[in-house]
LOMAR-457796 format. One line per field, with one value per residue (C-alpha): chain; x, y, z. Coordinates in Angstrom, 2 decimals. Example, Ala and Ser with C-alpha at 12.3 -4.5 7.8 and 13.67 -1.06 7.14 Angstrom:
% LOMAR-457796
nuza (A / A)
px (12.30 / 13.67)
py (-4.50 / -1.06)
pz (7.80 / 7.14)
% end
This chain:
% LOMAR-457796
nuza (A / A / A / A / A / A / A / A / A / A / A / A / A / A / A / A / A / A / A / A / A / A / A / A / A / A / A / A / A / A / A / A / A / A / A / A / A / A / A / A / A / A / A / A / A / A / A / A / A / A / A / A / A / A / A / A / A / A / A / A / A / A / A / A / A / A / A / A / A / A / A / A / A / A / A / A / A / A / A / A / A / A / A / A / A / A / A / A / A / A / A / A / A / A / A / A / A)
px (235.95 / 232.85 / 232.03 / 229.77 / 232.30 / 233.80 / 237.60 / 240.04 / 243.83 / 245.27 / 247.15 / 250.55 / 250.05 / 251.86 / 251.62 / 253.26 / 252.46 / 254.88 / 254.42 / 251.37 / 252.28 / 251.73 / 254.30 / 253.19 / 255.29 / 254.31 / 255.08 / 254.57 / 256.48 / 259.11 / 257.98 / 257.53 / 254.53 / 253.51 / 250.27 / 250.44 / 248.42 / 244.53 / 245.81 / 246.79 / 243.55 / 241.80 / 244.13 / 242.94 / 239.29 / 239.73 / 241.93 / 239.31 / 236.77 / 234.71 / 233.60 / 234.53 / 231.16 / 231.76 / 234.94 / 233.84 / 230.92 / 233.39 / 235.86 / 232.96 / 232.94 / 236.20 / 237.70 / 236.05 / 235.78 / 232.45 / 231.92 / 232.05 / 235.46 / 236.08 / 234.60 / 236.56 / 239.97 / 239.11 / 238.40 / 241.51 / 243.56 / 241.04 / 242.03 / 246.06 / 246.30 / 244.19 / 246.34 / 249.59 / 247.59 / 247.48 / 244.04 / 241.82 / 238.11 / 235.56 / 232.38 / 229.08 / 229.30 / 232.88 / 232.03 / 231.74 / 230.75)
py (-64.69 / -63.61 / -62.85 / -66.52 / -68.25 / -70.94 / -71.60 / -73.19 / -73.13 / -75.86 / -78.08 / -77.81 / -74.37 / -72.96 / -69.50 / -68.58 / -64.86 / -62.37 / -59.35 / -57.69 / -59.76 / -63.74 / -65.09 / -68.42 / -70.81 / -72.92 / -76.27 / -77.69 / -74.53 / -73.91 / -70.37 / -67.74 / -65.22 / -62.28 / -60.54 / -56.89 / -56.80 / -56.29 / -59.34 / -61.43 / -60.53 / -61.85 / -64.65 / -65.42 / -65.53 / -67.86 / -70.06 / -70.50 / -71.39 / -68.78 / -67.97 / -64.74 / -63.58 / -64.20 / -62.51 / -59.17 / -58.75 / -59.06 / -56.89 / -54.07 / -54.91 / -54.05 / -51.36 / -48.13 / -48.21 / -48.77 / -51.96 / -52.14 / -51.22 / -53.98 / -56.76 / -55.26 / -55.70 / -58.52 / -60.27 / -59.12 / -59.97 / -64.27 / -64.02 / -62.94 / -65.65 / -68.11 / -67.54 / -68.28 / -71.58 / -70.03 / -70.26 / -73.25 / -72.85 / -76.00 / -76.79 / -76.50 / -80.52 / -80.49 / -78.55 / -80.57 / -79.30)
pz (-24.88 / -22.98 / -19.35 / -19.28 / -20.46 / -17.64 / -17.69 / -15.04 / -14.40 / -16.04 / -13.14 / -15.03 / -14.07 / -10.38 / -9.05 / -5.89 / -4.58 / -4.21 / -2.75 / -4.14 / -7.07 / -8.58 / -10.18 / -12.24 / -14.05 / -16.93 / -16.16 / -19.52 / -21.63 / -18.59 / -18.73 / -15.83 / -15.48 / -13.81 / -12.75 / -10.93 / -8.09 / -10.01 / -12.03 / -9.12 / -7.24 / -10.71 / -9.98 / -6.56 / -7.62 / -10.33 / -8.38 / -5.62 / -8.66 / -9.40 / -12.95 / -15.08 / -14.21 / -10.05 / -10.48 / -12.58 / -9.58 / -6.86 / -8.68 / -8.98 / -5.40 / -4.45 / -6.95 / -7.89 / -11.74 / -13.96 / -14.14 / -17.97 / -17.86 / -15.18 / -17.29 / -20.65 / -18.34 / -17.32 / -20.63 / -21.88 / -19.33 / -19.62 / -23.30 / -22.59 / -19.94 / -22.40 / -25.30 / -22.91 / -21.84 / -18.57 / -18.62 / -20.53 / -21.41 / -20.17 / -21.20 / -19.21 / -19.30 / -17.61 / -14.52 / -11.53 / -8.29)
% end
């Protein structure tokens, strides 16, 4: 995975906060989730559409770490949550705005 690419939350996909955590449930594999709170702040972003790009900036923004180790966290965590089908990539062509 890389920082341009675009993904979305697939809508069998629910995540209720908790705390300073997000809990999400699988819909599709009946399977619960969890984020800490970075991961449920990644969370937030995505949900309100922004890309992995949008989200590394405003998570430079808001934590104080380099921001190469902020986009290799946050890839990780794109490729956990894609792997889980948490996550699903989309083409440039699938993007509507």
């Amino acid at each position: 995975m890389k920082v341009s690419d675009r993904v979305r939350i697939p809508p069998e996909v629910l995540a209720r906060q908790v705390g300073e955590e997000t809990v999400m449930l699988d819909l599709a594999k009946g399977a619960y989730f969890g984020l800490d709170s970075v991961g449920a702040r990644i969370w937030q972003l995505l949900q309100e559409g922004k890309s992995l790009e949008e989200v590394r900036d405003a998570m430079a923004d808001e934590y104080d770490a380099p921001p190469e180790e902020i986009e290799r966290d946050l890839l990780a965590l794109a490729d956990n949550l894609l792997s889980d089908g948490l996550l699903e990539k989309i083409g440039s062509e699938s993007i509507s705005k």
